[in-house]
N, C-alpha and C positions, 0 to 999 in steps of 0.2 A: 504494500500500500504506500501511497506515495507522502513523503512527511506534512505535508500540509492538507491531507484528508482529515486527519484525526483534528486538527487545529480550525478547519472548516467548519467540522462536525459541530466541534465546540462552542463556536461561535452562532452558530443553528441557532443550539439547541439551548443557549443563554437568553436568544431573540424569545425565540418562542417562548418560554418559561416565560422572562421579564414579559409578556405579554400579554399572555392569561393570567398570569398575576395579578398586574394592572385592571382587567377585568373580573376579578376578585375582588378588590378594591374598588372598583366602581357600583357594582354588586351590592357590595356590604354599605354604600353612600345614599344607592337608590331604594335600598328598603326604607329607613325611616321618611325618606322624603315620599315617598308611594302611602304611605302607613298616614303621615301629619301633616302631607301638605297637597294632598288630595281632597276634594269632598266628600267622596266617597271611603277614602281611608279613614278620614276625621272624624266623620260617622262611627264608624264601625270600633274604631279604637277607642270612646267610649262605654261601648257594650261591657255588663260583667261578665265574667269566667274564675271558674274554679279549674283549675286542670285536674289532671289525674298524675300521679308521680309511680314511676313502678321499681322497684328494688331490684330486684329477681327475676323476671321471666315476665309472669302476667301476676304477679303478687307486687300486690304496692296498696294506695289510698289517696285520698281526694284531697288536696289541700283545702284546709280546715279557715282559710279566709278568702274573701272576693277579692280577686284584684279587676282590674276594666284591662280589655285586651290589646290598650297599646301600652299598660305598665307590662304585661307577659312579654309582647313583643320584644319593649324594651332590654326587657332580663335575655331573654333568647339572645337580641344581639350583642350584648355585653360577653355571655358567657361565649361565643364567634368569634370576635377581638380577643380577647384572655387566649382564646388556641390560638390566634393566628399570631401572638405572641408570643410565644411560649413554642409552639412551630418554627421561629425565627429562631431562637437562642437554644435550644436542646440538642444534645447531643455536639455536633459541629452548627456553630452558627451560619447561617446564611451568606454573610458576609465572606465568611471566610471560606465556603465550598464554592461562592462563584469567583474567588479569586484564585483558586488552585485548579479551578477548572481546565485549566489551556496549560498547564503543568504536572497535570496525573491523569490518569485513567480516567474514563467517563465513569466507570464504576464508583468513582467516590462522591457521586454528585449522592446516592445512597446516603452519605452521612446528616442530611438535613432535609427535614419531612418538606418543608415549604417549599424547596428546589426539587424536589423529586416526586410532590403532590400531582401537578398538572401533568405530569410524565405516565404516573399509574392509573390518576383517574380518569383521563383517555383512553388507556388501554381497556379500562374495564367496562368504561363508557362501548365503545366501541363494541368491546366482547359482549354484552347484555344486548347489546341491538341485533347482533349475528346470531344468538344463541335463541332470540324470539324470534327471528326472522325462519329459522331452522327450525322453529316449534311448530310455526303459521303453517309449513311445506306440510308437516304431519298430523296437521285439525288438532294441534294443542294450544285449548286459547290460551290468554292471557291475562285476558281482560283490561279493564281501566276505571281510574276514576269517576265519579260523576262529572260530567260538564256541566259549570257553573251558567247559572239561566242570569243571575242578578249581579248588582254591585257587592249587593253585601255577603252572597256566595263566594264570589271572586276572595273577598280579602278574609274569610271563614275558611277556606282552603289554604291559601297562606299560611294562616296562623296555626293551621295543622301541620300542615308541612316543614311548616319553620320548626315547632314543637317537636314533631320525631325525632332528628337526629340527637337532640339531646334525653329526650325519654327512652329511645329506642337502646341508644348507647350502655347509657347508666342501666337498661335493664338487659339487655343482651349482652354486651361485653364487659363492660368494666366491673359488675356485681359478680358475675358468676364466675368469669376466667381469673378475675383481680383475687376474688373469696379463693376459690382453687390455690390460687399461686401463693397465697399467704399461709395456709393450711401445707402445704409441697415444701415451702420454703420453711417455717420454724418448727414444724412436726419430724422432716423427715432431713433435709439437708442440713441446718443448723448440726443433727446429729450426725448424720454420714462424715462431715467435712470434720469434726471438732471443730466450730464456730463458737467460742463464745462472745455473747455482745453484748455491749452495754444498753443501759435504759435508752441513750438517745438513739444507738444504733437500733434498736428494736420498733422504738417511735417510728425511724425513717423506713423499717423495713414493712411495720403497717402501710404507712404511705404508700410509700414506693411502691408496693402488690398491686395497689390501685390505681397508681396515679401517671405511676412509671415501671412496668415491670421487667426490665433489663436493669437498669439500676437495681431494682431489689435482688435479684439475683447475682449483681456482683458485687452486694454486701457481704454476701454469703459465700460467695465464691464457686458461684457458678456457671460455666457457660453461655456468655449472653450473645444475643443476635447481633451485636454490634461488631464483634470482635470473630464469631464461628460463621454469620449468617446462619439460613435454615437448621444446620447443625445444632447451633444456640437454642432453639426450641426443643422441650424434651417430648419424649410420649407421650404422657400425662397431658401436658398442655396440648398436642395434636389429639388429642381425645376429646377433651371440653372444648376446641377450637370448632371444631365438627361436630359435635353434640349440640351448640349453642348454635350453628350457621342451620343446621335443620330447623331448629325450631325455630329459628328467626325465618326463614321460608314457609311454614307451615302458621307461624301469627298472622300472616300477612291474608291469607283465603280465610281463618278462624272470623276475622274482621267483618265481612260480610259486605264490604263497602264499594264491589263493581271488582273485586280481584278473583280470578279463576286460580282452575287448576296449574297452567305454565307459568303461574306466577310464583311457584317453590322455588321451581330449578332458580330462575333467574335474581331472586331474592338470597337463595341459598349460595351463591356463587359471590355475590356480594357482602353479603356476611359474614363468608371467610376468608375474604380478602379486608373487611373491615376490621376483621379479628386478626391477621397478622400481622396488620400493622399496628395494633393496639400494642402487643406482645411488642412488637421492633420499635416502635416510638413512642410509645404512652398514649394518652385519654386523647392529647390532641387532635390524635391522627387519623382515630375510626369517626370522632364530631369531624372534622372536615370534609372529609370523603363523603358523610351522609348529608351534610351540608353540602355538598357541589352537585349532588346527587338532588337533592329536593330546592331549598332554597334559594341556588345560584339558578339553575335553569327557570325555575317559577318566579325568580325574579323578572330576568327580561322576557319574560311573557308576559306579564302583568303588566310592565312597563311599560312595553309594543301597542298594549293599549291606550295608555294615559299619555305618554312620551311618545310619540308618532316618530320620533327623530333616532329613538334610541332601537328600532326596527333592523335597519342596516347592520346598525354595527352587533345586535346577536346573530343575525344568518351569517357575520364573516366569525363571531367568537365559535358558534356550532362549526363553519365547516374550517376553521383551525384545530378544534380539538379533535372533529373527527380524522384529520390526516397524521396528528400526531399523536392518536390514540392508533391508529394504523402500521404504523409507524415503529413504534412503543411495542405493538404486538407481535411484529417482524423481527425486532432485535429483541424481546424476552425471548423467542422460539430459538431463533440463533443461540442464546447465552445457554439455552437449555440444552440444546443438541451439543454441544462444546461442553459442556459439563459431563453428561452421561458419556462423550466419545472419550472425554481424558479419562474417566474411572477406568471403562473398559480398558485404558493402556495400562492401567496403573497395578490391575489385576495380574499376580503373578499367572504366567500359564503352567498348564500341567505339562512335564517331560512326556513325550512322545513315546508307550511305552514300545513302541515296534520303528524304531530311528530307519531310516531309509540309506 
């Protein structure tokens, strides 16, 4: 390959990124103005609501005060900001994976969720669209949402959509694989490793199972995703990783609310991918992915309505992500087929018991 491919590449795929980034940022600018400085927003975000909060799976309870539905909004995008935050400075900061970029491997852009966001949620964007389009070939619906008839449909779907990824998260991934990892970590590895830890170490290793589970695992001294990749993930966790993406596919038809039955596969597909990166990056990273996923897209839909102008520029943000979701899915298959082809060299062979 010629030395200025890989330096080309780089330069790509910093455009693109810083690109749809920016459209993240605009995204997260045009909800509250959709929400407060619409008629129809302004309406509606004094309605009350009580939400529903779920812990566990479908175990949770009602919050026990009103709030009106653009103080909920509000909170919804506050806790958005905090990941996209906290996505910026974790692990390798941002900062500093697009500056090494044009100096190491594209592999390292991996070190920081907010650079390597727009890269996986393409792909999977992408992937979800092929994987119903291949259901439709074999009469497996999928189903859909209700189409909103009114204004204040419009922004009651919104406020649902915006709501999931943070209720979704906290009850699918980060309660039960966070519980799991906490229960793996001080039951079983604290003792396997001789770990002892002190009060504050034990504080950050509750956190941590939650908040950030590769950190809590290299309290302990264990294996993390950061340092092994896939490796970093044990059994245990690819058992509740898969245990939790099913049944996050199967809440979805439970619902009742316009989703069929090829709404598993495609939900399920997404859930464990939202789940490994929970595991590889912390809580940020499965809320943003479900965020880009509900949120970012129903935002400039909503917008396309009110903002006439801001119409354009989602058909060019849709067909960027679909070519670098395309893209993305081209070189994970490459990376993949290159991985399994060095194992198989790496396998000692058996002596020939009849040499020629």
């Amino acid at each position: 390959m010629n030395e200025s491919q890989p330096r080309l590449m780089s330069w790509a795929l910093v455009i693109v990124v810083f690109v749809l980034l920016a459209s993240y940022l605009l995204a997260m600018l045009l909800g509250p103005a959709l929400f407060f400085f619409t008629p129809a927003g302004l309406d509606f975000s004094k309605a009350p609501v009580q939400p529903p909060v779920f812990i566990l799976f479908f175990f949770g309870f009602i919050v026990p005060f009103k709030l009106n539905t653009g103080q909920l909004f509000m909170f919804l995008w506050s806790i958005f900001v905090l990941c996209f935050v906290v996505a910026w400075r974790l692990r390798k900061s941002f900062h500093e994976v697009v500056g090494k970029t044009f100096s190491q491997p594209l592999s390292k852009i991996f070190d920081n969720w907010l650079f390597v966001m727009p890269v996986i949620a393409s792909a999977l964007f992408v992937g979800v669209i092929l994987l119903i389009g291949l259901q439709d070939l074999f009469k497996v619906p999928t189903g859909a949402l209700p189409t909103p008839q009114t204004d204040i449909e419009v922004f009651d779907l919104y406020l649902s959509i915006s709501y999931a990824p943070l209720i979704e998260e906290v009850g699918f991934r980060i309660t039960p694989i966070g519980g799991f990892l906490l229960v793996y970590l001080f039951l079983i590895k604290t003792f396997e490793n001789k770990v002892t830890l002190s009060s504050w170490q034990r504080f950050k290793l509750f956190v941590f199972s939650f908040l950030y589970p590769d950190g809590a695992k290299s309290i302990v001294g264990e294996k993390t995703v950061a340092v092994n990749g896939f490796n970093g993930i044990s059994r245990g966790e690819w058992i509740i990783i898969l245990a939790t993406s099913i049944l996050f596919g199967v809440a979805h038809i439970l619902t009742g609310i316009g989703w069929e039955i090829g709404k598993v596969t495609s939900t399920f597909i997404q859930g464990f991918v939202f789940a490994i990166v929970y595991v590889a990056y912390g809580f940020q990273a499965p809320i943003l992915m479900h965020w880009f996923f509900n949120y970012y897209f129903y935002t400039y839909e909503v917008s396309a309505q009110y903002y006439a102008n801001t119409f354009d520029m989602f058909a060019w943000i849709e067909f960027i992500t679909l070519i670098l979701g395309v893209l993305s899915l081209i070189g994970f298959a490459i990376l993949g087929l290159r991985k399994i082809s060095n194992r198989r060299r790496a396998v000692p062979q058996e002596p020939n018991a009849f040499p020629l």
